[in-house]
N, C-alpha and C positions, 0 to 999 in steps of 0.2 A: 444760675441757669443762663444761658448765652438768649442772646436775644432771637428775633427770625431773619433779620439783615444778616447779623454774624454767620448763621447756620449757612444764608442763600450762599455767601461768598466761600464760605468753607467748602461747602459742596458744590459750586462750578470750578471752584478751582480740583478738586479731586474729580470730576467730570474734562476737565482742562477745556471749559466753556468761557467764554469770551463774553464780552455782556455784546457785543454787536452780535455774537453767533445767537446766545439767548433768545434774543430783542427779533430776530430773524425767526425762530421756530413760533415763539408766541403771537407774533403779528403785533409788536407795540414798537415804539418808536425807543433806540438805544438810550436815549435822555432820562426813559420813562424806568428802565431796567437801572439806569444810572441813581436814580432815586430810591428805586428798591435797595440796592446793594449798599447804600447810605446811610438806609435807615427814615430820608425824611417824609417816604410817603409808602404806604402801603396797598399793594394790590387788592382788588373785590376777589369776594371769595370764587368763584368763577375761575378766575386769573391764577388765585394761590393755587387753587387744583391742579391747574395745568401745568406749574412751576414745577408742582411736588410730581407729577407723571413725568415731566421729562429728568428733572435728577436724582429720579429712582428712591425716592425717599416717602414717607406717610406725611400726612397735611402736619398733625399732631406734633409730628417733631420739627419740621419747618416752621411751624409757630414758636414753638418750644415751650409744646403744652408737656414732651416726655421726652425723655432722655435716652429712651434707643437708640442707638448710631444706626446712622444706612445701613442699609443690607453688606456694600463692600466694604464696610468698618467691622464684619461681625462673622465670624465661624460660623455661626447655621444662624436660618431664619426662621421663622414659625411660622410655617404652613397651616392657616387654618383646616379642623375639619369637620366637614357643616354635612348636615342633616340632609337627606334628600330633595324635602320641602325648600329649603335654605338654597339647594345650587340652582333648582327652577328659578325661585326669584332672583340669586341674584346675575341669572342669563338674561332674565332681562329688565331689572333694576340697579343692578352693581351694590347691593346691597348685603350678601350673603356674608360676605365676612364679619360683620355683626354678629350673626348671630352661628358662629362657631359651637361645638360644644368641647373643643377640647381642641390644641395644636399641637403640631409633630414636629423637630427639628430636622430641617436639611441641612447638608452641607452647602454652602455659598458660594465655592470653589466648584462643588459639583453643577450648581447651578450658574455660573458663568461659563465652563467649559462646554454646556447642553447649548447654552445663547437663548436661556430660559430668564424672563424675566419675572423676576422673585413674586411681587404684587400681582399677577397675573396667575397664579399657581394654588389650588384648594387643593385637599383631599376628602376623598370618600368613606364609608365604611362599606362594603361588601356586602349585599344584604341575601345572594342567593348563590347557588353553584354551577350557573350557568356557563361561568370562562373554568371550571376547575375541569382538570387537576393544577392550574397555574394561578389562578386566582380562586380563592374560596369565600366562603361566608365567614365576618368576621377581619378579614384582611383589608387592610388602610390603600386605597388607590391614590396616589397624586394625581390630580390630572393639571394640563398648562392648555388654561384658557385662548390662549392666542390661538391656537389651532382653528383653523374655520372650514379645512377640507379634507375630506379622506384621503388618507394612505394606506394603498395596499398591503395587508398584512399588519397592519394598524388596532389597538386597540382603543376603542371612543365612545365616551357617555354618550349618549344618543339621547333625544326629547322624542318619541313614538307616538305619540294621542296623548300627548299631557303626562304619558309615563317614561322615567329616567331610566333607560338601560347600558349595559355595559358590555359591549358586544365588540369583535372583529372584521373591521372591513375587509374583504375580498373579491378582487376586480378580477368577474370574470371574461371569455375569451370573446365573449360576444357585447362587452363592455358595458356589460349590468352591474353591479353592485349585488354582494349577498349580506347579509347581517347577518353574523355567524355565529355559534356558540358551540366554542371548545369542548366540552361536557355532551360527549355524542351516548353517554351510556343512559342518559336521562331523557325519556321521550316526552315531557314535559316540558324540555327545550328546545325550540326548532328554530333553525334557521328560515330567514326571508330574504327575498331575492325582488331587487328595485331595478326597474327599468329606470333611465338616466331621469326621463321624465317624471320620476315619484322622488330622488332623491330630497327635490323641493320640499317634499311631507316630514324632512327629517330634519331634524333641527341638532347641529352638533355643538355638542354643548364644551367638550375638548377632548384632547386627546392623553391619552394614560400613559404617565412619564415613569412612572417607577411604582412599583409594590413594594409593601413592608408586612410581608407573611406573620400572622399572627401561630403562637403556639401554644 
């Protein structure tokens, strides 16, 4: 098993990182990065985090606690997909990929040509038929956490009063916001309509990249 120096150098060079560029994003001194990449001193865990966030890699294999290649060494990635419960926390602990119950393979290629970063990416399970006929109950939602704002016409887990929904934004003409729900045959699901001033009450938790229709 390759050591975690080995790993760091392996992957700034397939990053085409520089240890001055490195040493510049992390805020430490190039000397400091020079030692990392040497092997003769090792970053606080802190530090290693942040290495592993910028060259798109898990802490786990920068250590080379595991033998998974980066995401751009690999045909698909494994998308976790976590529990309702699971994406609440980890919105706001970063902890939900833990406790996954099951992962789905993307394409890697599909998620570089999106400008989707892989480690930022859960999926769902579909728990009602509020978005159907295009999403149903049972159907795997990805969603890419990076998203922090609505887009019109947009599909986005939303945080409500503590509850996780999966609704469409629509900017209307008077520049309100509707939370929409595609399933108009069901009067069990209604749309709401946010004046700019209530958007604050919604907490987006991301935005819906792709479905994988269940049959």
């Amino acid at each position: 098993m390759t050591t975690w120096s080995e790993r760091l150098k392996s992957r700034m060079k397939d990053r085409k990182l520089t240890q001055e560029e490195l040493a510049e994003i992390l805020g430490v001194s190039q000397s400091a990065v020079g030692h990392y990449v040497s092997g003769r001193r090792n970053p606080r865990k802190e530090l290693m985090e942040k290495i592993a966030d910028v060259l798109e890699v898990s802490l786990d294999w920068l250590a080379g606690k595991v033998d998974v290649p980066p995401v751009g060494q690999r045909d698909f990635f494994s998308v976790p997909i976590l529990e309702i419960s699971a994406v609440i926390e980890d919105f706001s602990h970063n902890h939900g990929a833990k406790k996954a119950i099951a992962y789905t393979p993307i394409s890697t290629s599909w998620i570089a040509e999106q400008g989707y970063l892989a480690q930022k990416l859960c999926a769902i399970i579909v728990d009602d038929d509020a978005m159907s006929p295009k999403l149903n109950a049972g159907d795997i939602v990805v969603i890419n956490r990076e998203s922090e704002t609505l887009i019109n016409g947009g599909v986005f887990t939303l945080l409500v009063n503590g509850e996780l929904h999966l609704r469409r934004a629509v900017r209307c003409f008077d520049n309100s916001w509707v939370i929409a729900c595609d399933n108009t045959s069901n009067l069990a699901y209604r749309d709401q309509k946010l004046l700019d001033s209530e958007i604050n009450n919604i907490q987006i938790i991301g935005h819906a990249v792709l479905a994988i229709t269940s049959l």
